[in-house]
Structures are given as structure tokens and as C-alpha cells.
N, C-alpha and C positions, 0 to 999 in steps of 0.2 A: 862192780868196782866203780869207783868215783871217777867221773867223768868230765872235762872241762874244758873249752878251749883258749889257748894264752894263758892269760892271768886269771884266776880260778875267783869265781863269784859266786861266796856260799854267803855272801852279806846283805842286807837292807838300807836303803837311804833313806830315810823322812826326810831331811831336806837339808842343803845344805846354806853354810851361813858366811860368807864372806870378808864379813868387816871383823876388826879384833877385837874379841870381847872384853879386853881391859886395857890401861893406857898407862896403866901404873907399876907393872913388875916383869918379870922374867916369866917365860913360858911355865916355869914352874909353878911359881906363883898363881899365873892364872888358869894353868888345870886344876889347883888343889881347889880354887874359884868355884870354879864349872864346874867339878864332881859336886862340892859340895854345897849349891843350889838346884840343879839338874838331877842329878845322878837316880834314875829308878830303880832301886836295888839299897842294899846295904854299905852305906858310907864307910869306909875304915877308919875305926877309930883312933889310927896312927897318920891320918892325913895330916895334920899339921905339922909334924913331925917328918914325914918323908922328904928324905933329900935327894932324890930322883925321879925323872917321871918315869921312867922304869919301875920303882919300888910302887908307887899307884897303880898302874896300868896292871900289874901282877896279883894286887887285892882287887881287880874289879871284875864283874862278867867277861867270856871270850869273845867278844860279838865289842866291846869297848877295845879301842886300839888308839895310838899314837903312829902320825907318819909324816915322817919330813916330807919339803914340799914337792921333790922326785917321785916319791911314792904315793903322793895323793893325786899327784898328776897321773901316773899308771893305773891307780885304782879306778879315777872315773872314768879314763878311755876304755878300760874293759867293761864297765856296764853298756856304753854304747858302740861294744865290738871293735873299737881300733885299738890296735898295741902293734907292739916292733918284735919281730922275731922271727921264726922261719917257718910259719905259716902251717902248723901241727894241732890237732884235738889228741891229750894223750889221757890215758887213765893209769894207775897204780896197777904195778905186775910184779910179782913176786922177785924177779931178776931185775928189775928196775923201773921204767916208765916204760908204756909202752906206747906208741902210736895208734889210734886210733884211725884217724883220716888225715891226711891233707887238703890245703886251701890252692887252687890254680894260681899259678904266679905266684907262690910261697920261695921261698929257698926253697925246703924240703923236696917241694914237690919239682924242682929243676934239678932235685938231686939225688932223683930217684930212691927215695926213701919212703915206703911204703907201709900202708896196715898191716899190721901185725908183727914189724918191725919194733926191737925193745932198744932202746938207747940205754945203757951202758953207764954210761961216762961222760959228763959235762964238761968243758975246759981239765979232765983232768980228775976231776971230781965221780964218783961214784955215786949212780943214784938208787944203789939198792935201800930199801926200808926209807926210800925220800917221799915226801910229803908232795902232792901235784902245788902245791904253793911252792915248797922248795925248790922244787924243778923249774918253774915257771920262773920264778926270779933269777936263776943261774941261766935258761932257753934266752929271754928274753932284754931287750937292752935297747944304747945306743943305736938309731938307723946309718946303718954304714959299717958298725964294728961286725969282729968275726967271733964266732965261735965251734970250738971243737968240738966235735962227736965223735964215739963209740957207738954204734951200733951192730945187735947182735940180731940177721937175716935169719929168715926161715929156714932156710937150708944149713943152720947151724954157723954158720961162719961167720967172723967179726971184720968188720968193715970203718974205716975212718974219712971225717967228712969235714968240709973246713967249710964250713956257711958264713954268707954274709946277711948280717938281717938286715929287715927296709920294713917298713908299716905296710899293714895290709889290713881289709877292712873284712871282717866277717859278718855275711847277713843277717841284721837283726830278725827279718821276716822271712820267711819262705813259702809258697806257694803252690799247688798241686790241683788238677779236678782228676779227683780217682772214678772209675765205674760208679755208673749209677748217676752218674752227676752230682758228683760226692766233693765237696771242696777241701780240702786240707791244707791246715797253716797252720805252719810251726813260728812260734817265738822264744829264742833263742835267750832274749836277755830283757827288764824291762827298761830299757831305755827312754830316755827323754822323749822322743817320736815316738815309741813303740807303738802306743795302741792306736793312734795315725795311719801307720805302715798295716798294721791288722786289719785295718777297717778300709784302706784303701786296696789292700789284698781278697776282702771280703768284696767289696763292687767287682774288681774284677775277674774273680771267679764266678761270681752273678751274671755278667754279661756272658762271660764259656756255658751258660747254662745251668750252674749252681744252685741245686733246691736245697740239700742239706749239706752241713757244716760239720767239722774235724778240726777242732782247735788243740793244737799239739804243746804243753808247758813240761815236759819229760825234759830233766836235767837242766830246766832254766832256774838258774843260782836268784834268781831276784833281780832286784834294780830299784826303780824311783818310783815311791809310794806313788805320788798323785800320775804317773802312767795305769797303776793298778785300778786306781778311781775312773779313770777314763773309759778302761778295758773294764773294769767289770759294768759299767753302763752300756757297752755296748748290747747284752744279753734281758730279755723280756723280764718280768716282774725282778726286778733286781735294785730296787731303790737306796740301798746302803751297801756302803762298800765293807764295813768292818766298826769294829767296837771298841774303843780307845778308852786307856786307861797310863795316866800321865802321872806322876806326883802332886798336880792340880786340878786343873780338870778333866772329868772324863765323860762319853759319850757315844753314840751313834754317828758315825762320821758318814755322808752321803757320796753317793755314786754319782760321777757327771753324766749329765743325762745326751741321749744319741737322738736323730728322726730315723735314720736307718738301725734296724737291729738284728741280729742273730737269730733265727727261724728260734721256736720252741723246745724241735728237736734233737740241737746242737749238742755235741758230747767234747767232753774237752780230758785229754791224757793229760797224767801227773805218776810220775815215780819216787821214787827216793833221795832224787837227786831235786825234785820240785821243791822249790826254798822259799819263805822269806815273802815276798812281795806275788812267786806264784802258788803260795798256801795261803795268802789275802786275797788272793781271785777265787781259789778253790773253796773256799771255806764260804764267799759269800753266797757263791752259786749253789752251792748246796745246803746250805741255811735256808735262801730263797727261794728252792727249786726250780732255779733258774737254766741247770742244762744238768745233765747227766756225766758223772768223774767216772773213768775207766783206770785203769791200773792199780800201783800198788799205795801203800801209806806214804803221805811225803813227808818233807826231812827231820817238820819240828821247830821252823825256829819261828817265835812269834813276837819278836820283839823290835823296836825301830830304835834307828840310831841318828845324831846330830852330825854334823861336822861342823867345829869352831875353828875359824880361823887363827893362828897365836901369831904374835908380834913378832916374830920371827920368822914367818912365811908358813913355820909348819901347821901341819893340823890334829886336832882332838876328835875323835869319830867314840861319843858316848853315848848309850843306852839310856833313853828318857823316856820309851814309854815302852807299854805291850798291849797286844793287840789280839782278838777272839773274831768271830764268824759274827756275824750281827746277830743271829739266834744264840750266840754263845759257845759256838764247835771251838775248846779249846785247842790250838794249833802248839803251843811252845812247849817244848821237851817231849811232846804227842804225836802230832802231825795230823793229818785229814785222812781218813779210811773215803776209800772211793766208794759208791753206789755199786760200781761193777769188777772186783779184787781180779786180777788176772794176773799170769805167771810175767815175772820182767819180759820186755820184748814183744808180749803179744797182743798189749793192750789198742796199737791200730787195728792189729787184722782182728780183733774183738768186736772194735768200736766198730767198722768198714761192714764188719760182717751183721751186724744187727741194724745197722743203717739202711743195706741193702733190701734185708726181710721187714725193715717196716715197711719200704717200697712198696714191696711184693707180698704184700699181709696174704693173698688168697695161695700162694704156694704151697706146697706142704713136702717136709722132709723126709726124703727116701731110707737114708742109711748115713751114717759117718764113718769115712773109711778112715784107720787112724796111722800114722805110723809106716805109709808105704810107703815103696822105696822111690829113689827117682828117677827111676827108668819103666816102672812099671804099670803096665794097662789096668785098666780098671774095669771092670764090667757091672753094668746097672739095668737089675732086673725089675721085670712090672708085673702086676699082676693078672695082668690081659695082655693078649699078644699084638705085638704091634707092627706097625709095616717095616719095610727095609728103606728108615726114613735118613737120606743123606743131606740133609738139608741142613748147614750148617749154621743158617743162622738160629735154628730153634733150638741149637745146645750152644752153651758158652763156658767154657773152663777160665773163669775168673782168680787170677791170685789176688788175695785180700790186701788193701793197704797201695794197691797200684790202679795204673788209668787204662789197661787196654787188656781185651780176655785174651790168652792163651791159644798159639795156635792148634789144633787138637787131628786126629781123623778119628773118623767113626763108623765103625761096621758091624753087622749084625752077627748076634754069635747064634743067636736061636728066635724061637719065635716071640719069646718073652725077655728077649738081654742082646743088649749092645753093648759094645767095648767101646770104650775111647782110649787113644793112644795119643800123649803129647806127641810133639814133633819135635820136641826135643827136652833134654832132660828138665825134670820140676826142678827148683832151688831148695837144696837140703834144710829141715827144719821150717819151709813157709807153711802156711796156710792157704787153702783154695776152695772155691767154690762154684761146682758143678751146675749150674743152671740148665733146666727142661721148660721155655716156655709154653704159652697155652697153644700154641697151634701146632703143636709135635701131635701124631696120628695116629692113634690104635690101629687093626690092622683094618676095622670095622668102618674107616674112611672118618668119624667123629672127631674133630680135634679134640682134646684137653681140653676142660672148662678151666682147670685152673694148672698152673705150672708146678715143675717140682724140684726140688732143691738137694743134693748130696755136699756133705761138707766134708774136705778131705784134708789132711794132713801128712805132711813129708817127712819121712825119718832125718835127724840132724844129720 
């Protein structure tokens, strides 16, 4: 399901333009202007002729839009994460919208409205079969006004909420060092700073001891080309960011160059929900085998858009050019197929989990136990018999995708198989990874020349 927090950004910026493009007519006049020097795509041949900008906007690409100057104010504080409202990530549910998460300090979250919770009802308003835009515009508003909720609780019962919304800022960057000395950072949106906040994220995962990288674009709607220019420099042979094709001219557009960059080994997540300016990052790095894409196909859209400022305050957001992988990975109505396809959801504990074994290249895998439950032992047999070894640090029950292994016990069941028992239940549906390092002990006193590996999996 479509995923977004606030105001929903499944859009691209090429750049925007401030001053008013003409000095001579009505807003009307000077969009029929603008499309009809600009416009990449097919002009209507009833442009002279239309007497609304409605009636343009309607013959043009969806990705072209018209927005008074309220809404073009809201649209660019959601590429860099600030908007007013009660502080929700919700996605499309068949009953309505449903909550994803909340933001600390949100309304929502002072009012106890929680995952998995469906809202109902907007001021009144029903949001069955509504659009996360439509939602988002009714959620969202004035700081200080109220709005009404319906929501329908897990335990089945409807509940009513009178929130007051107030701005609240959600992180562009996020930051993590998982097992292994594994860095992970998610970007959320490409913002004006973004690839600043990324690169300033990557030092300080370096200093935690950071040797390989987890760059996370899953469900980031896009944002501001020349952020993408930045970021995709950040990553080793990556000298062009993408491949431009204008109604004039077109080209090889280059990547801003970094002195610190991205190990070799860096894998970077992308889903279905990765749009726009993070199918511009995805598409260069895998042109220039510049890092390895995990997940699934992303959304498709390859095209870039203007905003013209109109004499009237409002703005023009038109389609003037499109844009391909610098080796030519067409992106628009396609999307970028990742290197490594994995089911929605799993594409960390994927990436986490192959990060790990390049580590550990001399290990070798015992068994995959798939599908067990979360309460239950697991026992890992050898083929030599080995001591009654309690030494916990030479086994580690690592959950994939996190920073600290799994409290475990472990006891001998025979001469060739120990058990291991969490100490408390696994998380339904994760992923984990059973670690034997080299110094665990046949019974014969030899350590292990090289360690051994079980990959386990939890029923949902």
C-alpha cells in the first residue's frame, strides 16, 4: 500500500523559478505562454482557445499541475519534511486511511492514536476509497486550527478526537550502526540539504566504527534534482548523475563530485514507493556500478518539472524535460529493477544479511531453518562431535536489519547438536542470523578454522 508522511510526495523538482514569467497578462495568458514554449510532451491543440487553466492543466501530463500560492507553499515544506498537522505516516486501507506511525510531540501521538489504527472520518468527511493526497489535504492545515477524527481501534470500536495541529518537523535523515559495523541511513525525502545530512550521517557512523554502508530510498517520493546530483557523487565511479532530454537541449548531466565517498561495497534499498529524484540516484548507480539496489521495481516516473512563478502569486509546476540512467536504464512508466529483487519488507534484512557474509567470506552455511515459530529452540547439528561449549560469545543470534545480537542460552542436546533457546520470544515474520565463530571447539580441543552460519526465519 502507498505510503507517505503529511503531504504525499510522489513529485520531482528540477528547479524552481521565482520571478514572473510575463509582465503582460493574466495567469491565463501566461500559462498558455509557458506550455507553449516549454511544455515536453504534446501541446493541445485547443491552447489558444482554452478559457481556464483548468481546461490546460486537464490536456497536460499528471506530474504538470497548477497551485495557488497556499499550496505551493505546503508542497515545498513537505519535500523538506515540515508541514502542520497531527504528526501521522498514514497509508490507503480499504476502510479508510490507516496510521502507520506517529511523530513524538505530534497531536496524534498526545492522543493516543496509534499503528494500526484506521481513521474513519475527517471533519465529518469519510475517507473510505480517499486518495493519501486527499487525506492529507483534509489532515493537514492551519497551526493552531482543529480537526475532527473518527477513528476505528483495533479492538474494533470507534472512537472520536478533536486535535489541534501545530508544525512539526520529520527527519530528513536517519541514522543507525547495525551488527557487523553496518551503517544504515535512511532518506526520507530529497531535500535541499539532504545529501549534506547523508554525508554528514556517513562521518558519523565512520567515527561509531562504520566499515560498510546501508543506504535506505524505500518510499522516498523524490525531491530536488540538484540534491540527487550531490548524492549520487557521493558513491565511487559515479561521474554522471543521469541523462537529460529537454525540448532543446540534451545531455549527460554530471554528478557533484565528494573527497569522502561511499565504500565500494554500499547497497542502497528502493521499493515501489522510490520516485522521481530516488529512481535518479537508483538508475545512476546502477548504470555505473556504482553500489548494489536491493528490493523491488521502483515507481516509474522519469520525468522533471519547473515551477513558474504567475503574477498573481500562484504557481505553474510543468514538465520540461525527461530523464534515463546515464547508460540509458529507462525509468519513466518502467522503473529501475534492483540487482537483488526481494519480497517488500525484506530488502534490509537481505542487504544486512549479505553485508554480514561478505565480512565473514570464510564461514560456511549450516542449514536455513525457515518459518519457525517464536517461541521455539532450535537445534544445530555438526558433523563431529563437539564439547559442551557454553561460551557465549562464540555463538551470536543476530536479528538482521538491527545493532545488537539476541539474548540466547545454549545447551548441549548430544554429542553432535546444541540447542539454542531465545530468552525471549523472536519478532514474528523477522529475519536472523545464527553465528558459530572460529573459535567454538570440536570435542577434539581444535577450534574451528573457519566459522559457521544458520539463517533463520520467523513465522508472521
Amino acid at each position: 500500500m502507498k505510503r507517505f508522511s503529511g503531504f504525499a510526495i510522489i513529485l520531482l523538482i528540477f528547479s524552481i523559478l521565482v520571478a514572473p514569467v510575463s509582465a503582460f497578462g493574466a495567469p491565463l495568458d501566461e500559462v498558455k505562454q509557458i506550455v507553449r514554449e516549454d511544455y515536453k510532451g504534446e501541446v493541445p491543440t485547443n491552447l489558444q482557445s482554452a478559457t481556464s487553466i483548468d481546461d490546460i492543466m486537464n490536456q497536460l501530463d499528471p506530474y504538470s499541475t497548477y497551485f495557488t500560492k497556499e499550496e505551493y507553499e505546503k508542497y515545498t515544506n513537505s519535500i523538506n519534511n515540515t508541514t502542520t498537522g497531527i504528526g501521522v505516516v498514514i497509508e490507503e486501507h480499504e476502510k479508510g486511511i490507516q496510521v502507520v506511525s506517529t511523530f513524538d510531540g505530534g497531536a496524534a501521538d498526545g492522543a493516543d492514536i496509534v499503528s494500526g489504527d484506521i481513521i474513519l472520518e475527517v471533519n465529518g468527511t469519510s475517507t473510505e476509497k480517499m486518495s493519501i493526497q486527499q487525506a492529507s489535504s483534509l489532515i493537514t492545515g492551519k497551526e493552531g486550527t482543529k480537526v475532527q477524527l473518527t477513528v476505528l481501534k483495533e479492538t474494533n470500536k470507534k472512537e472520536s478526537y478533536t486535535l489541534t495541529r501545530k508544525k512539526f518537523h520529520v527527519p530528513v535523515v536517519t541514522k543507525k550502526l547495525l551488527y557487523g559495523n553496518t551503517g544504515y541511513i535512511a532518506i526520507n525525502s530529497f531535500s535541499e540539504n539532504g545529501a549534506k545530512l547523508v554525508q554528514d550521517a556517513k562521518n558519523a557512523l565512520q567515527k561509531q566504527g562504520a566499515t560498510s554502508f546501508i543506504l535506505d530510498l524505500t518510499n522516498n517520493g523524490g525531491g530536488y534534482v540538484p540534491t540527487a546530483e550531490e548524492l549520487i557523487g557521493l558513491f565511487p565511479n559515479s561521474p554522471h548523475a543521469y541523462y537529460l532530454e529537454t525540448r532543446g537541449p540534451s545531455g549527460l548531466v554530471e554528478s557533484v563530485k565528494h573527497a569522502s565517498l561511499f565504500p565500494k561495497n554500499t547497497k542502497v534499498l528502493v521499493n515501489g514507493y522510490s520516485a522521481s529524484a530516488s529512481e535518479m540516484t537508483a538508475a545512476a548507480l546502477l548504470d555505473q556500478k556504482s553500489a548494489k539496489l536491493y528490493g523491488q521495481k521502483t515507481y516509474g516516473k522519469g520525468t522533471m518539472q519547473t515551477f513558474y512563478e504567475l503574477s498573481d502569486g500562484s504557481f505553474l509546476k510543468l514538465t520540461v524535460a525527461s530523464f534515463t540512467g546515464p547508460k540509458g536504464t529507462i525509468i519513466n512508466k518502467t522503473g529501475v529493477t534492483p540487482n537483488v529483487v526481494t519480497e517488500a519488507g525484506k530488502e534490509l534484512s537481505q542487504a544486512h544479511l549479505d553485508t554480514i557474509l561478505e565480512t565473514n567470506k570464510t564461514y560456511k552455511k549450516i542449514r536455513t531453518l525457515s518459518n519457525i515459530p517464536a517461541t521455539k529452540e532450535f537445534t544445530v547439528t555438526f558433523s563431529k562431535e563437539i564439547k559442551d561449549n557454553k561460551d557465549q560469545k562464540n555463538i551470536e543470534l543476530v536479528k538482521l536489519g538491527e545493532t545488537n545480537g539476541v539474548p540466547i542460552t545454549i545447551k548441549q542436546k548430544s554429542s553432535k547438536q546444541f540447542v539454542v533457546k531465545p530468552n525471549a520470544p523472536l519478532d514474528k515474520g523477522a529475519a536472523y542470523l545464527l553465528l558459530i565463530h572460529p573459535n567454538f571447539q570440536p570435542k577434539n580441543g581444535t577450534a574451528m578454522k573457519n566459522g559457521a552460519y544458520v539463517e533463520v526465519t520467523v513465522q508472521p
